[in-house]
Structures are given as C-alpha cells and as structure tokens.
C-alpha positions as CSV (number, residue, x, y, z in Angstrom):
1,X,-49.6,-1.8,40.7
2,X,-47.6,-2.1,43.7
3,X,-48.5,-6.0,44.6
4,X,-46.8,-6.9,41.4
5,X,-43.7,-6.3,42.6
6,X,-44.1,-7.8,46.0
7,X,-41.3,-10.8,45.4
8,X,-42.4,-13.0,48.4
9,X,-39.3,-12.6,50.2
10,X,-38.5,-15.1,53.3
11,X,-39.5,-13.1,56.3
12,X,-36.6,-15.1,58.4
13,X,-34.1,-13.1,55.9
14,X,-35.6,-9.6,56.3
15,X,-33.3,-7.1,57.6
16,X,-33.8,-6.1,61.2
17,X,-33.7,-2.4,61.4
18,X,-32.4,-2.7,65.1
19,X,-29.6,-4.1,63.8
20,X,-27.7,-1.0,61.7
21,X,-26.6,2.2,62.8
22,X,-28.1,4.0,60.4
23,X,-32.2,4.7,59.2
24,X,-32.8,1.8,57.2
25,X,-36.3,2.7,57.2
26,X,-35.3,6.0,55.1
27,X,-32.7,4.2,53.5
28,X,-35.5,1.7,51.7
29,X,-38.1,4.5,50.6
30,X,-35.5,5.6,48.4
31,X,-35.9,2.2,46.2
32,X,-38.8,2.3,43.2
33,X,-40.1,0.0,41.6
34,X,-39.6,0.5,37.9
35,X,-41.8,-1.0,34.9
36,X,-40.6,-0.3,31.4
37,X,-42.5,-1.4,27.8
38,X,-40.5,-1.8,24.9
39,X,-41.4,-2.1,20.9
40,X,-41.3,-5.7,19.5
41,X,-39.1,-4.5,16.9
42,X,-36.3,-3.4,19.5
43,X,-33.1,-5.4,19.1
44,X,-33.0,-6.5,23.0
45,X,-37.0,-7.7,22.3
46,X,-36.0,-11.0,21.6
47,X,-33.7,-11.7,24.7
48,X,-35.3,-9.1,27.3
49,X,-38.9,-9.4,26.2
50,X,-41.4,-6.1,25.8
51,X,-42.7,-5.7,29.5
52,X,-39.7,-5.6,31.6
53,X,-39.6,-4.6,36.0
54,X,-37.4,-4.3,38.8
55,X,-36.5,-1.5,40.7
56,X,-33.9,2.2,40.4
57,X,-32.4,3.8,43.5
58,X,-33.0,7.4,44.0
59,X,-29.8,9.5,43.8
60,X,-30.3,13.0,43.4
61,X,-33.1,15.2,45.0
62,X,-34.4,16.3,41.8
63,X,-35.3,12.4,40.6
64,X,-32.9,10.9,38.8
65,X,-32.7,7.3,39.0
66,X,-29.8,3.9,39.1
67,X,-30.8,1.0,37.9
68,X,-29.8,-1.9,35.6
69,X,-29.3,-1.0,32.0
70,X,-31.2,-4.1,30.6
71,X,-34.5,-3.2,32.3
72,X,-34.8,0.2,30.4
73,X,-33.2,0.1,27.4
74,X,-34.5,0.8,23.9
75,X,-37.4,1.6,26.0
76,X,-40.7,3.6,25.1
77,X,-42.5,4.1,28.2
78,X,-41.5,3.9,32.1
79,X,-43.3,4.2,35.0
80,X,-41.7,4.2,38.2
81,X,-43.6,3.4,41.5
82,X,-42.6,5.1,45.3
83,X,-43.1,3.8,48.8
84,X,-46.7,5.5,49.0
85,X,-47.4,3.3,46.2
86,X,-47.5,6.5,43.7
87,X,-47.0,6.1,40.0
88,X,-44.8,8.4,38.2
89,X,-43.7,8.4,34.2
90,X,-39.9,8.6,33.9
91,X,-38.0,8.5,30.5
92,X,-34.2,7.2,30.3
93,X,-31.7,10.0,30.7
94,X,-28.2,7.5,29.9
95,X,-27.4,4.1,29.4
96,X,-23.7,2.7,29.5
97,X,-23.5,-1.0,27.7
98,X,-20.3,-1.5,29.5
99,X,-20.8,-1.1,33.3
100,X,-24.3,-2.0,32.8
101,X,-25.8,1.2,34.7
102,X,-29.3,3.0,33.4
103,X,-30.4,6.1,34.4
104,X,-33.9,7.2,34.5
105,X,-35.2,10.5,35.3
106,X,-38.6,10.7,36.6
107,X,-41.2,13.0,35.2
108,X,-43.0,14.3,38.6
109,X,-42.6,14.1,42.0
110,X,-41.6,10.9,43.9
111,X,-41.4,10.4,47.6
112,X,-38.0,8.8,47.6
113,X,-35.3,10.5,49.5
114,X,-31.8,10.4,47.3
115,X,-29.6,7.4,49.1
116,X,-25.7,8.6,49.6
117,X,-23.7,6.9,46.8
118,X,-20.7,5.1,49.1
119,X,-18.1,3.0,47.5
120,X,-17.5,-1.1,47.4
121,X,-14.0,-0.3,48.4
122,X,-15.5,0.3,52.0
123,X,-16.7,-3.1,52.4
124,X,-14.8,-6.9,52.3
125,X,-15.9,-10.4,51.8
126,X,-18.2,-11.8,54.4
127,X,-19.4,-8.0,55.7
128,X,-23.0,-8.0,56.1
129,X,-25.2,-5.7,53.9
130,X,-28.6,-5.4,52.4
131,X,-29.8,-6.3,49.2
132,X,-33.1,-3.7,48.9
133,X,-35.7,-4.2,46.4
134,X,-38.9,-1.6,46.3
135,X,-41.8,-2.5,48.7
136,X,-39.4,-1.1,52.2
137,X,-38.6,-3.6,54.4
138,X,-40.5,-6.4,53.0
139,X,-38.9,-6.0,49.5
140,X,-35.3,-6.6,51.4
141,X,-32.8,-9.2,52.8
142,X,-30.1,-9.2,55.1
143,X,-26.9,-10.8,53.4
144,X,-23.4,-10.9,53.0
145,X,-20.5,-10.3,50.6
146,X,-19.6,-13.7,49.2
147,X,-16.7,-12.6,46.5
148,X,-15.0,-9.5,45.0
149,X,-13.6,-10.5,41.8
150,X,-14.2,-10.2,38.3
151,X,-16.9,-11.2,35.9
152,X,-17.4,-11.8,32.5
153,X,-20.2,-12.2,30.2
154,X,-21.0,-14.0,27.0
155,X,-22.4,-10.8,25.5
156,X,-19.3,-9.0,25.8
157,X,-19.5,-7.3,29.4
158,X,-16.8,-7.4,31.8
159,X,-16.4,-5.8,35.5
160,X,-12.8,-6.0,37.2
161,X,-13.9,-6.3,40.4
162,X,-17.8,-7.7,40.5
163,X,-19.4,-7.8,43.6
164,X,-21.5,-11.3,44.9
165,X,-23.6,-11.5,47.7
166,X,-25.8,-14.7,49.2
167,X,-28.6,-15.3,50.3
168,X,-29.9,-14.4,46.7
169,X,-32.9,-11.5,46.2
170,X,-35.4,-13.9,44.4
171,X,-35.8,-10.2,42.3
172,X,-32.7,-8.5,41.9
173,X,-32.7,-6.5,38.9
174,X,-32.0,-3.0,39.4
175,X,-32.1,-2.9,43.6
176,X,-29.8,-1.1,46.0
177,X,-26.8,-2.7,47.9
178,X,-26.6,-0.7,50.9
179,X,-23.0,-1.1,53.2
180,X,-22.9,-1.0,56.6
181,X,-23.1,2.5,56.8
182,X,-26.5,3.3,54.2
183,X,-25.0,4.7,51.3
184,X,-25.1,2.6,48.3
185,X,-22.6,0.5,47.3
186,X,-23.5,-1.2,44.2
187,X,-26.6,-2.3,42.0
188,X,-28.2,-5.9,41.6
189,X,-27.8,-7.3,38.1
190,X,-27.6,-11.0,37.9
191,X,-28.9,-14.2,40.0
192,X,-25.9,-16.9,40.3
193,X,-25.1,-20.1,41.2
194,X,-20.9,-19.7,42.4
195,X,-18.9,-22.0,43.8
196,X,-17.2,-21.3,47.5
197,X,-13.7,-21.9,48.0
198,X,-14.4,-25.0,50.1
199,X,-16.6,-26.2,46.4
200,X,-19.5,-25.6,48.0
201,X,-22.3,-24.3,45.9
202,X,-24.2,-21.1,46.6
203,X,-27.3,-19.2,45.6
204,X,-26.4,-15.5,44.9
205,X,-26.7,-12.4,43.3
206,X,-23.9,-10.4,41.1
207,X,-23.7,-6.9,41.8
208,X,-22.3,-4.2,39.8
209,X,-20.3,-1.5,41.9
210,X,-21.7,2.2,42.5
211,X,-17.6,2.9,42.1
212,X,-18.3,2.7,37.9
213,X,-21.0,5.2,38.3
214,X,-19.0,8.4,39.3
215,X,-16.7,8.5,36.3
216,X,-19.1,8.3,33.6
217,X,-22.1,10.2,35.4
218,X,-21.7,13.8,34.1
219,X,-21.9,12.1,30.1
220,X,-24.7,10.0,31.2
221,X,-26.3,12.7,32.5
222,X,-25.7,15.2,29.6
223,X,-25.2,13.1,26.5
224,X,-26.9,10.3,27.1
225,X,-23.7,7.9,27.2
226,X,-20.5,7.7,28.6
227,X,-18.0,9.7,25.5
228,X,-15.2,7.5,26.0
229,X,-13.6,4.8,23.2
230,X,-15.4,1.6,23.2
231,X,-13.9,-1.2,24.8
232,X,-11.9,-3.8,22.3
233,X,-13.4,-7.6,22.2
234,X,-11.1,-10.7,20.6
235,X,-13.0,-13.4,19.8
C-alpha cells in the first residue's frame, strides 16, 4: 500500500537533514499517507472522483489528523498509512469549506509523532522550508516561499493571505509545510503555475496557512464544523 504513494520525487530536491536545526527525521514520520473512498452518488463524485490520496499531518498525540478538505470529504472509508508502513482506519472528525482544512481522526494506533503547529507569520518570501509528503525523506523537497498574498477560487474559496512555494511537490495534496524551525506552518492544497514579479513563470504549490486552523479547531473538533455565519458570495 505504501509504494502507491511513493511520488518519484527528484532526489537533487530532497531536503538535506544536515542542513536544519531541528530533527527533520522526526519531523517527517509525523506525515501519513491518507486514502479515502467515496459513494458515486456524493456531490464532490463528479469533480473529486470516488478513490481519492494524499497525505494528513499528525497533530495531537492521541491521532488526530490535518489535511486538505477535498481528499476526505463526503467520505465513507479512510485509511491512513504511517512511516512503518502500517495501515490504520480513520473516520473524519471536521471539515471547514472555507479554509479548506479536514480533520481525520484515526481509529488505532499510528507511529507518527504530533508535529508543533507554528505559524506563517514566522516565515517571509524567499525563506527556505520543506514541502513533506508521507514516505520520510524521500516523500519531501527542499523549497522556498515564492509569494504571500491572497487567493481566490472559482468555487467560492478565498484565503487573505495564501501561501506559494516553488519547486512544486509533484503530490501535494494534504502534506506538511514545515518553517525553519519544524513546526508546521501550513498545508499543501493546490499545484500552480504563478507569475514572478520579473514575469517569469514558475511551477509551484499553494498552501493554506496552519494560522486558519487555531480559530476554528475546538468546533471542528466537537461539532464537526466551524459554528460561525457563512461567508457572503456576489456573483
């Protein structure tokens, strides 16, 4: 089950753990990989498919999992996959339409130590992170922040201040961003093409900020979804 999610990364852009001040090793093993199945008749079928992966980061000690919204919801079965390559059934605790974020709360044991949630505040254009996908080392890339600004989708989705980083994960969906210091700082939702200032074009990835997570968490956690007035669209 593992191999599937081995995305055949460029081993000149893997991250060099000599190169951080902090246990990147550790820091990895807390990315899963994450497989979801959802019922033809689901609304997002059409768009997202039925079989859907990625990864979740590891949060809390008791298993609770961040990923991207899209890979999970209206979901009927999840199985999420640790660095010994153990498989463990999970079930979606809280989905929030308007940040994006999923939460998934695994059904057993994993071995995948909860990763510090940081802040995107704590890091500027051009700092150098990591983009980490499951599978440790080999599942991540050393990159950089391209862009902080905002971002707006056609299905009605908007973040203020959207994070972009390049080179691009060639399979982003739901893995960590991890600042200069380990904790998380955001979590892969999009691959880009963006335009540099100079009109260059780059290859990226869109990240949504772990700072959208903190004030909706507690609902998440306890209802499900964030109990706050829906967001007006024009247009």
């Amino acid at each position: 089950m593992s191999e599937f999610f081995a995305p055949g990364i460029d081993p000149k852009l893997l991250p060099d753990t000599a190169s951080y001040d902090f246990d990147l090793k550790t820091a990895l093993n807390s990315v899963v990989a994450l497989q979801s199945q959802v019922p033809e008749s689901a609304y997002t079928a059409g768009v997202l498919g039925t079989e859907r992966s990625g990864h979740g980061v590891t949060i809390s000690e008791d298993g609770l999992i961040l990923t991207i919204g899209y890979l999970v919801v209206e979901s009927e079965t999840i199985w999420l996959v640790d660095h010994t390559g153990a498989a463990i059934p999970g079930h979606v605790a809280g989905y929030d339409h308007e940040t994006g974020f999923g939460l998934v709360q695994a059904l057993g044991q994993l071995s995948a130590p909860a990763l510090p949630i940081g802040s995107a505040s704590q890091i500027s254009v051009g700092d150098p992170v990591v983009f980490a996908g499951h599978g440790g080392r080999a599942g991540a890339i050393a990159t950089r922040i391209e862009d902080k600004r905002e971002f707006a989708g056609y299905w009605e989705y908007l973040l203020d201040e959207a994070l972009f980083t390049s080179p691009a994960h060639p399979f982003w969906g739901g893995g960590a961003l991890i600042g200069p210091d380990g904790s998380l700082c955001g979590i892969g939702s999009l691959y880009v093409q963006e335009n540099r200032a100079s009109g260059q074009t780059y290859d990226g990835n869109m990240i949504v900020p772990i700072d959208l997570l903190g004030p909706i968490l507690n609902d998440l956690r306890q209802f499900g979804s964030p109990q706050r007035a829906a967001r007006p669209w024009i247009g």
